[in-house]
C-alpha positions, -999 to +999 in steps of 0.1 A: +636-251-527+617-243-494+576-259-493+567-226-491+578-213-519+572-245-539+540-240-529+537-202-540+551-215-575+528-243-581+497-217-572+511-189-596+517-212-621+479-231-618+467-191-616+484-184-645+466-212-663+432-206-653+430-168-664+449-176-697+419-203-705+391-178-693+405-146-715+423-153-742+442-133-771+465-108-740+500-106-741+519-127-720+532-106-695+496-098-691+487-133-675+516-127-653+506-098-638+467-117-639+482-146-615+500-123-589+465-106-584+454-141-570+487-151-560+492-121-540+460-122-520+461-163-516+439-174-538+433-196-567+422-184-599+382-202-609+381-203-646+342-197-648+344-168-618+376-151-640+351-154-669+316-143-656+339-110-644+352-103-678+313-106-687+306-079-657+331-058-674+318-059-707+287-050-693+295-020-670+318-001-700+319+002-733+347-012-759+366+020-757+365+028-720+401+031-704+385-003-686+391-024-710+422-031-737+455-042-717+434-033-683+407-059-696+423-090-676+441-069-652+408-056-643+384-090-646+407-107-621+406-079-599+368-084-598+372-119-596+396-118-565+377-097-545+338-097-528+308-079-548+321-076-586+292-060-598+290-033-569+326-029-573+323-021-610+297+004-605+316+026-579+348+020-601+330+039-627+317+063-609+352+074-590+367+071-628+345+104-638+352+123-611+396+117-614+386+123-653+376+160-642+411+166-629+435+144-647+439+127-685+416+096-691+439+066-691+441+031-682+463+041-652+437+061-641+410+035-643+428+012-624+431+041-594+398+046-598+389+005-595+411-002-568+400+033-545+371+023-536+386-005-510+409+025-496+389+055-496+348+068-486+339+088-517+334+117-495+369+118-489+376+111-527+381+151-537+406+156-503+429+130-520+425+146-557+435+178-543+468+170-523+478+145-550+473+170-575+495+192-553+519+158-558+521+159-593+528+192-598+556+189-579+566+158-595+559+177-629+579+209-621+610+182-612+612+159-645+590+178-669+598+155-697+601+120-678+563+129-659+534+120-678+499+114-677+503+076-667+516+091-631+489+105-618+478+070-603+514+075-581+504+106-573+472+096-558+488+064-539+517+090-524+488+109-515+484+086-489+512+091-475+509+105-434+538+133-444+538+166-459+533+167-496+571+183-498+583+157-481+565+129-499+580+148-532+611+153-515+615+115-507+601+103-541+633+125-556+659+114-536+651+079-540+652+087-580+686+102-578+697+076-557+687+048-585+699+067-613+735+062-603+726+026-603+704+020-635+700+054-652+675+077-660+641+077-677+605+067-666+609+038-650+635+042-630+608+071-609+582+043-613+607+021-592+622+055-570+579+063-567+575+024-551+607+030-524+597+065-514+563+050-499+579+022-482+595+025-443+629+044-437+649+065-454+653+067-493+691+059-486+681+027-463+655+014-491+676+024-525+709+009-503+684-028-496+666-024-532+704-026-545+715-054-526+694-075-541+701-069-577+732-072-566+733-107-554+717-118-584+743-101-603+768-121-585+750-150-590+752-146-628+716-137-632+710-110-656+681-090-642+661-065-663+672-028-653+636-013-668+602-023-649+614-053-640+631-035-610+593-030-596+590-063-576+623-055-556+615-021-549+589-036-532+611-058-514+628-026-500+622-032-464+620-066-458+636-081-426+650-111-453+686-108-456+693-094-492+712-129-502+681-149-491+651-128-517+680-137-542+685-173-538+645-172-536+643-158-567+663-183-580+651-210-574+617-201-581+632-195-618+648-227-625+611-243-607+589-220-636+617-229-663+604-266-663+569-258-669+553-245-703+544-214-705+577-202-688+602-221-713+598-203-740+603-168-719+636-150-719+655-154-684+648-121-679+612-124-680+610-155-662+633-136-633+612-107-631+579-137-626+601-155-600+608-120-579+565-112-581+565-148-563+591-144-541+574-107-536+543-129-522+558-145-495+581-117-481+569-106-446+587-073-442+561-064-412+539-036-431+510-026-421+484-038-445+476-004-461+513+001-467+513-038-484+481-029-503+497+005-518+527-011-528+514-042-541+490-019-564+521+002-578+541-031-584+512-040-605+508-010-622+548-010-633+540-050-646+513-037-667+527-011-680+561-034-689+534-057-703+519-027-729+554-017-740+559-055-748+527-058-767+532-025-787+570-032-795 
C-alpha cells in the first residue's frame, strides 16, 4: 500500500473512532459517512469539538426537526468540521424554512439547507429554488414513480450547474439509461446517474470510466454492492487515475480496514464501499473546487441514505 493512502486509512479509521465515542447509539454506516466528512476535508475528528456540536444542535432544533434522527451525526460533524458552528446552525435553519415553502420537509432537505449557506448569498437563494424546481419537474415528469421527495436536494445541486436546465435534465437521463444496462433500475441507480451528470464530459465518457472500475474490481473477485454503494465511484467518474489503479486502491485499503475492529465484523461489501470513500479522498481528478464540493455533498447524501435503509431493514 502507498504512504498516502496508508495514511488516508489510518486518519478515517482514528475519525471514525472519535465521532463513534462523542455520539453514540447511530448505525454503523452512520459513523462511516461521519469520518469521510473529516476525512474528506483533511482533518481529524476532536472528541469534545464533535460533542459540543451535537450540543449546538440540540440547542438550535427541536427533537423532531428533520436536523436531527439519522442527520444528527451527519450534521454535528459537519459543524464540527467547518468554522463558526453556531452561526452556521442559525442560517441553516433559516434557509430550511424557506426550501420548506417549496418542497417536502425532509432530512434531505435539511442537509441542502445546512450545507447552502457555504455555496450560495441568501439573496440568491429563491433564483436557485426556482430553476431547481424547474429540475425536478422535469426529473418528475421522467420517472414519476422512482422520483421522490428525497431528490429535491439533487435538484438543487444540478441547479448549479452552468447549462440549460434541459440539458442538465437531459444529461442526468442519459447517464441513468446508460447505468441501467449495467446495474438496473430503481432509485439509486438515478442517485448514482444524478452524481455523473454533474461531473466533466459526456454521460457516455463518465458512465463508460464509472464502469471500468466496477469492473476491475469485478475481475479482481471483489463483489461490490450494485445499490448506493455505487455513489463513491460515480464520483470517481473523471479522474485522470487509470481505472485499474482506483481498483487496486480500493483494495488494499480493504484488506488495511479488515485488520482493525470496527471493520471486521462488516460484510466485504460494506467494508468495499468504506475503502472506495477513502480512495474517493485522495483522487485528484483536477475539479474545480465547487465541482469537488457538489459532488462530495451528493456522495454523502447517497451514504446516508444507504445508512437509513440499513437501520430501518
Amino acid at each position: 500500500m502507498r504512504d498516502e493512502l496508508l495514511s488516508l486509512c489510518e486518519d478515517y479509521i482514528a475519525n471514525r473512532n472519535a465521532v463513534k465515542a462523542a455520539i453514540r447509539g447511530q448505525n454503523r454506516r452512520i459513523y462511516s459517512v461521519c469520518a469521510n466528512i473529516f476525512s474528506g476535508r483533511g482533518q481529524l475528528a476532536r472528541e469534545e469539538v464533535v460533542r459540543d456540536c451535537r450540543g449546538i444542535l440540540k440547542e438550535r432544533v427541536g427533537l423532531f426537526s428533520s436536523f436531527r434522527g439519522n442527520l444528527t451525526a451527519p450534521v454535528a460533524c459537519l459543524l464540527a468540521s467547518g468554522e463558526f458552528p453556531m452561526r452556521h446552525m442559525d442560517m441553516a435553519v433559516r434557509y430550511y424554512d424557506r426550501l420548506a415553502e417549496d418542497f417536502y420537509k425532509t432530512e434531505q432537505l435539511a442537509l441542502a439547507a445546512f450545507l447552502l449557506p457555504d455555496m450560495i448569498p441568501e439573496e440568491y437563494l429563491d433564483e436557485l429554488i426556482e430553476r431547481s424546481r424547474e429540475i425536478f419537474r422535469r426529473m418528475k415528469r421522467a420517472h414519476p414513480f422512482l422520483t421522490s421527495s428525497r431528490d429535491s436536494i439533487f435538484a438543487l445541486l444540478m441547479a448549479f450547474s452552468p447549462k440549460r436546465v434541459e440539458d442538465v435534465a437531459a444529461d442526468a437521463e442519459r447517464c441513468y439509461q446508460l447505468l441501467r444496462r449495467l446495474f438496473g433500475s430503481g432509485s439509486s441507480v438515478r442517485t448514482v446517474a444524478t452524481i455523473l451528470s454533474l461531473q466533466g464530459g459526456t454521460p457516455e465518457d463518465n458512465a463508460e470510466r464509472m464502469a471500468a472500475i466496477y469492473h476491475s474490481l469485478q475481475m479482481r473477485k471483489a463483489r461490490y454492492g450494485r445499490g448506493l454503494e455505487l455513489a463513491p465511484l460515480a464520483a470517481m467518474a473523471d479522474a485522470a487515475v487509470p481505472a485499474q489503479q482506483v481498483a487496486e486502491d480500493i483494495l488494499d485499503a480493504e484488506a488495511f480496514l479488515a485488520k482493525h475492529k470496527g471493520f471486521r465484523s462488516m460484510t466485504r461489501r460494506e467494508r468495499l464501499m468504506n475503502a472506495a470513500m477513502i480512495v474517493s479522498d485522495q483522487v485528484d481528478p483536477g475539479r474545480d473546487a465547487e465541482t469537488s464540493s457538489l459532488l462530495a455533498v451528493i456522495a454523502l447524501v447517497a451514504a446516508e441514505q444507504a445508512a437509513a435503509a440499513a437501520a430501518a431493514a
